[in-house]
C-alpha positions in Angstrom: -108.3 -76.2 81.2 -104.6 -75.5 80.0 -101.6 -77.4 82.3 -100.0 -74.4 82.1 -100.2 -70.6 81.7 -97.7 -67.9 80.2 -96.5 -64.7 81.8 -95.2 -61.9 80.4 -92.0 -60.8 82.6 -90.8 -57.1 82.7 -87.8 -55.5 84.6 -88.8 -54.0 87.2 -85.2 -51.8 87.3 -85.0 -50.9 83.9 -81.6 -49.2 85.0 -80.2 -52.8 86.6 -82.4 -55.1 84.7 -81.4 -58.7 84.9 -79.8 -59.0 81.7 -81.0 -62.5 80.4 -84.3 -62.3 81.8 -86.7 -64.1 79.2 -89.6 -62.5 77.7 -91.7 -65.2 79.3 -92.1 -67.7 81.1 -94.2 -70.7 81.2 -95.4 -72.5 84.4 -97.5 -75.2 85.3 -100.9 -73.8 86.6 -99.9 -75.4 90.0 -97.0 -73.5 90.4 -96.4 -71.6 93.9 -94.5 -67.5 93.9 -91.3 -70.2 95.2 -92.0 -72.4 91.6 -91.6 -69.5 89.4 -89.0 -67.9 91.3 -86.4 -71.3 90.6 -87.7 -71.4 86.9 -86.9 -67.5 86.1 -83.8 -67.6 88.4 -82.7 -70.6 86.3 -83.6 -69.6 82.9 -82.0 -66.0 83.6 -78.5 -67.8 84.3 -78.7 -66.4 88.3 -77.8 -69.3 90.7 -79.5 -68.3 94.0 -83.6 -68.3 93.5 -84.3 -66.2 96.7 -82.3 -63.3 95.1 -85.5 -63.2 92.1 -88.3 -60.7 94.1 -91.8 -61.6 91.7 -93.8 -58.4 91.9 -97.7 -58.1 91.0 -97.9 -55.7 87.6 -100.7 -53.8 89.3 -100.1 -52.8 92.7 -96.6 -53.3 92.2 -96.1 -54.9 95.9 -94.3 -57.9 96.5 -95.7 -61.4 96.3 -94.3 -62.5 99.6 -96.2 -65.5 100.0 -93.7 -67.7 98.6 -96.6 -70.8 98.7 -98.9 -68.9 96.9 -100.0 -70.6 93.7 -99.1 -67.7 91.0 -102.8 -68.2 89.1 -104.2 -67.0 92.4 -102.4 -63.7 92.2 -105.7 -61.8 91.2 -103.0 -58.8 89.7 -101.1 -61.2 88.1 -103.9 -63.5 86.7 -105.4 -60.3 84.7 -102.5 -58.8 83.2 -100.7 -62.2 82.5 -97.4 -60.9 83.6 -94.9 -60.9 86.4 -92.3 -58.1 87.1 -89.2 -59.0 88.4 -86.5 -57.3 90.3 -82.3 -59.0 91.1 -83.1 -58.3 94.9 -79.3 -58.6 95.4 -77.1 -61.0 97.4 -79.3 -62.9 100.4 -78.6 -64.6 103.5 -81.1 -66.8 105.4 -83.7 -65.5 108.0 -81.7 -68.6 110.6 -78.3 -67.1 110.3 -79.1 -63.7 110.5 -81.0 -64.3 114.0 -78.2 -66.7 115.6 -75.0 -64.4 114.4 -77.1 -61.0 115.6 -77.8 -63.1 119.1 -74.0 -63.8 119.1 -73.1 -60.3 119.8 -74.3 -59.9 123.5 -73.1 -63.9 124.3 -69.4 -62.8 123.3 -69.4 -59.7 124.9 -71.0 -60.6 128.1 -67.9 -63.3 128.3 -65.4 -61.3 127.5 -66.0 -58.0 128.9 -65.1 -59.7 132.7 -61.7 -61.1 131.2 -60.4 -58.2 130.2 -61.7 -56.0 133.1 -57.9 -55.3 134.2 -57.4 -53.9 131.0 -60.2 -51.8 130.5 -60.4 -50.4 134.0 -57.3 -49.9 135.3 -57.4 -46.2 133.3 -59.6 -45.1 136.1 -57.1 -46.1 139.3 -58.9 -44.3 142.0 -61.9 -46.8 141.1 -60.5 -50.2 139.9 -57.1 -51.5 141.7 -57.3 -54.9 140.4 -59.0 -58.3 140.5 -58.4 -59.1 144.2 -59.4 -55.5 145.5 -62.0 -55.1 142.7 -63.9 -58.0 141.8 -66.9 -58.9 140.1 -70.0 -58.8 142.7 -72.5 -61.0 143.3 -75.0 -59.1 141.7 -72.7 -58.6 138.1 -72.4 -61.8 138.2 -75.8 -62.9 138.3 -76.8 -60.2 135.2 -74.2 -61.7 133.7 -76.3 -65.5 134.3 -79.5 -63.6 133.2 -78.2 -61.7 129.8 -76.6 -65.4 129.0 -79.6 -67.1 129.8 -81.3 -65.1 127.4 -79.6 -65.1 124.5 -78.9 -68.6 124.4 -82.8 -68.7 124.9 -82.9 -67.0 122.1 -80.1 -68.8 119.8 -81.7 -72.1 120.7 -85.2 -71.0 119.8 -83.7 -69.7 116.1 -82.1 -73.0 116.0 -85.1 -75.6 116.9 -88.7 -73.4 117.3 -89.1 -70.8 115.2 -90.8 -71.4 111.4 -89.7 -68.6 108.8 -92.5 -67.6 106.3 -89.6 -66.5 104.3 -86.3 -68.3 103.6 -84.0 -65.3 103.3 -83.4 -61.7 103.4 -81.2 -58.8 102.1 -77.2 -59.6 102.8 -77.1 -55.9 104.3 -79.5 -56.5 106.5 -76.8 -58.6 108.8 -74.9 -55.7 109.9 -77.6 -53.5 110.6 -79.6 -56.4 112.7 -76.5 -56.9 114.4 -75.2 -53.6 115.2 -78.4 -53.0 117.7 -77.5 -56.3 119.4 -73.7 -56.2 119.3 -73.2 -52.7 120.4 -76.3 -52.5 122.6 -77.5 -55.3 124.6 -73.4 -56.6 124.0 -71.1 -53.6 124.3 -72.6 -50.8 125.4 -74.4 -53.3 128.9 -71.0 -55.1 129.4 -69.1 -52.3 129.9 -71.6 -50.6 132.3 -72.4 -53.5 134.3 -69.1 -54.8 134.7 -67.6 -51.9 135.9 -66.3 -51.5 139.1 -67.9 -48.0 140.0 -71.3 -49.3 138.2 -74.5 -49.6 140.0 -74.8 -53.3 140.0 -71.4 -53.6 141.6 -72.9 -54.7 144.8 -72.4 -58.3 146.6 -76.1 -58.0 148.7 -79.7 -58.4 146.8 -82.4 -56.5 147.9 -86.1 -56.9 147.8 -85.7 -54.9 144.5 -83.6 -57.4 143.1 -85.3 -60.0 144.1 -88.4 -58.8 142.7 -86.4 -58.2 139.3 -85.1 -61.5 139.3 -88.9 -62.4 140.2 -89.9 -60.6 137.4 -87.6 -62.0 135.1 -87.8 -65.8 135.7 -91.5 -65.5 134.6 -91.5 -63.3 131.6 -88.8 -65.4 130.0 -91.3 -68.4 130.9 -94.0 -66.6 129.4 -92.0 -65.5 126.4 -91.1 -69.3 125.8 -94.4 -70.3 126.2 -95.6 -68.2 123.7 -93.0 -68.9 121.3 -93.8 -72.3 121.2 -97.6 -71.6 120.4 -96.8 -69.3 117.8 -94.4 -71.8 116.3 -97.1 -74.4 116.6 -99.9 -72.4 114.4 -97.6 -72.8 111.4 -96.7 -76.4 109.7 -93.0 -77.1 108.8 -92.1 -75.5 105.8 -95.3 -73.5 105.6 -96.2 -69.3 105.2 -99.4 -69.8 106.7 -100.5 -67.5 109.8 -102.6 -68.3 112.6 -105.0 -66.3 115.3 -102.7 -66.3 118.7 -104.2 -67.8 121.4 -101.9 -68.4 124.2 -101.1 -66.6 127.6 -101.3 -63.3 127.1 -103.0 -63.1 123.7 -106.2 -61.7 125.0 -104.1 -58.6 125.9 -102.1 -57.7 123.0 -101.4 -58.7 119.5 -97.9 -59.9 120.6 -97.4 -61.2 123.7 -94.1 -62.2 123.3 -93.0 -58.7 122.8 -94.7 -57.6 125.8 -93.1 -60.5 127.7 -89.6 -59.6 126.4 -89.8 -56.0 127.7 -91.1 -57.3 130.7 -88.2 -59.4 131.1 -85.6 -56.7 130.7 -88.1 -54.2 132.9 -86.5 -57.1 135.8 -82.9 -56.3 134.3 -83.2 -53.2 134.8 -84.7 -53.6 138.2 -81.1 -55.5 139.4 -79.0 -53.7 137.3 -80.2 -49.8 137.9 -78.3 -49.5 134.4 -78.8 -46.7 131.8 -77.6 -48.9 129.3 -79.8 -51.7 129.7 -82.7 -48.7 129.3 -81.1 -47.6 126.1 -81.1 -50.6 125.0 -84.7 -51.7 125.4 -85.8 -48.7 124.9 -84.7 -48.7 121.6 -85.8 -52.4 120.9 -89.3 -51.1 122.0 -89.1 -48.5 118.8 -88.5 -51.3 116.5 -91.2 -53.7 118.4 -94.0 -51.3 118.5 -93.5 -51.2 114.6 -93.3 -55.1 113.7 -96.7 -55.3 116.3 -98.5 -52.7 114.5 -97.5 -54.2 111.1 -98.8 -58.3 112.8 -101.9 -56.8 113.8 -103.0 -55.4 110.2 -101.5 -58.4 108.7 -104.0 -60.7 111.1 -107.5 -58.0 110.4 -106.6 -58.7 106.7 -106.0 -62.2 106.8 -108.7 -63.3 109.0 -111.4 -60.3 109.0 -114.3 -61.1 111.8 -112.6 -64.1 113.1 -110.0 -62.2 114.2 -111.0 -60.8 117.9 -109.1 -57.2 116.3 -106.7 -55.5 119.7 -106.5 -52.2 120.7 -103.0 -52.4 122.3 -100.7 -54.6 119.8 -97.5 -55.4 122.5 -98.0 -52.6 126.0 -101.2 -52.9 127.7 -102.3 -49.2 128.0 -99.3 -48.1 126.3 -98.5 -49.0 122.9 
């Protein structure tokens, strides 16, 4: 058996091909997708390896399993080459998450500070501070949005596992812009307001039932954040079956218990923003759970208990 194989390596983007891509490469038959993407990266004089995307010369798809060895690529194997695409300028799953989680922390602080100067336009409703003051009840959505971002920055920091080290540059302002103007922007300066719904200084059984509601999904949600982390070594890209609190339900609980969490928001809040907001998030969750539950039938076929409702029991 050879110690190594050669591949034949095409442009992909004949019209922005990478310029000193070699006609081939040779790799040692051990090599993962990650391997051959530092080898071509270096041999074609381009510094940063994640920006190389290998593609399969048959299907033309993506290998995205970056620990994949490349002589198991049954596409690849056949034709004996590898196409290759300049994906462009990336930045790392890990940074994306904690500056797009940013967004709501900053605004959620700063929004109250500069309440005299963003209210005061509307005199017959805010006076100022001492007339006007944050309630009770803003202040305690101000507690919960805080509470969950930095949930959420802590578990980008210290639980999650990436299957992929980085993605498209771009990608950083449009992950950000649902966050920062949404759940930042757009909630601050409804909830904050002086002639908003949650300017009130008594809770209710409502809002006690939200807060209820609340404290327990976010629970859940951690829970099953650290599972998922768990199925998945350091380092590694491979997937596991879920089987957690919630699991037996849906294909992603943690969506499920993230929407639940904000249903409680909502619930104290009585804000139209805060619906807007994970309303939209629901559009781009129903997507990503319909994408995980394909990607588990494929991976895992019969052992796979397959789900009928992928993040909403009933609903979605």
């Amino acid at each position: 058996m050879a110690a190594s194989i050669s591949l034949k390596l095409t442009n992909r983007a004949p019209r922005k091909p990478i310029k000193k891509l070699p006609a081939s490469v040779e790799l040692p038959r051990d090599a993962t997708v990650e391997d051959a993407k530092r080898l071509v990266a270096k041999q074609s004089g381009i510094k940063d390896f994640n920006r190389i995307g290998l593609f399969d010369p048959t299907t033309k798809k993506i290998l995205k399993d970056r620990k994949a060895l490349v002589v198991n690529e049954p596409g690849v194997a056949s034709a004996g080459e590898l196409v290759v695409k300049d994906l462009g300028p990336q930045i790392a799953w890990r940074t994306v998450f904690v500056i797009e989680y940013f967004g709501p922390i900053l605004f959620h602080a700063l929004i109250p500070l500069v309440r005299p100067y963003i209210y005061r336009i509307s005199p017959f409703v805010y006076k100022n501070e001492t007339e006007t003051p944050i309630t009770q009840v803003q202040w305690l959505l101000f507690a919960l949005f805080h509470i969950h971002f930095l949930k959420r920055e802590y578990e980008t920091l210290f639980v999650h596992k990436f299957s992929a080290n980085t993605m498209p540059a771009f990608n950083i302002f449009r992950n950000s812009a649902f966050y920062w103007s949404l759940a930042g922007l757009l909630c601050a300066l409804d909830i904050y307001a002086p002639n908003s719904l949650s300017a009130r200084d008594q809770l209710g059984p409502l809002d006690y039932f939200g807060l209820g509601v609340f404290v327990v999904c976010e629970a859940c949600n951690w829970i099953v954040h650290q599972h998922l982390a768990s199925l998945r070594k350091p380092g590694g890209t491979e997937k596991g079956i879920p089987n957690c609190i919630g699991s037996s339900l849906v294909t992603c609980p943690n969506y499920m218990f993230e929407v639940l969490a904000w249903v409680g928001v909502i619930l104290i809040s009585r804000s139209w923003a805060v619906v807007v907001f994970i309303a939209t998030g629901v559009v781009y969750m129903r997507s990503w759970s319909r994408g995980k539950e394909k990607a588990l039938r494929n991976e895992f076929g019969d052992r796979y208990k397959k789900k009928k409702y992928t993040m909403l029991p009933g609903l979605i």
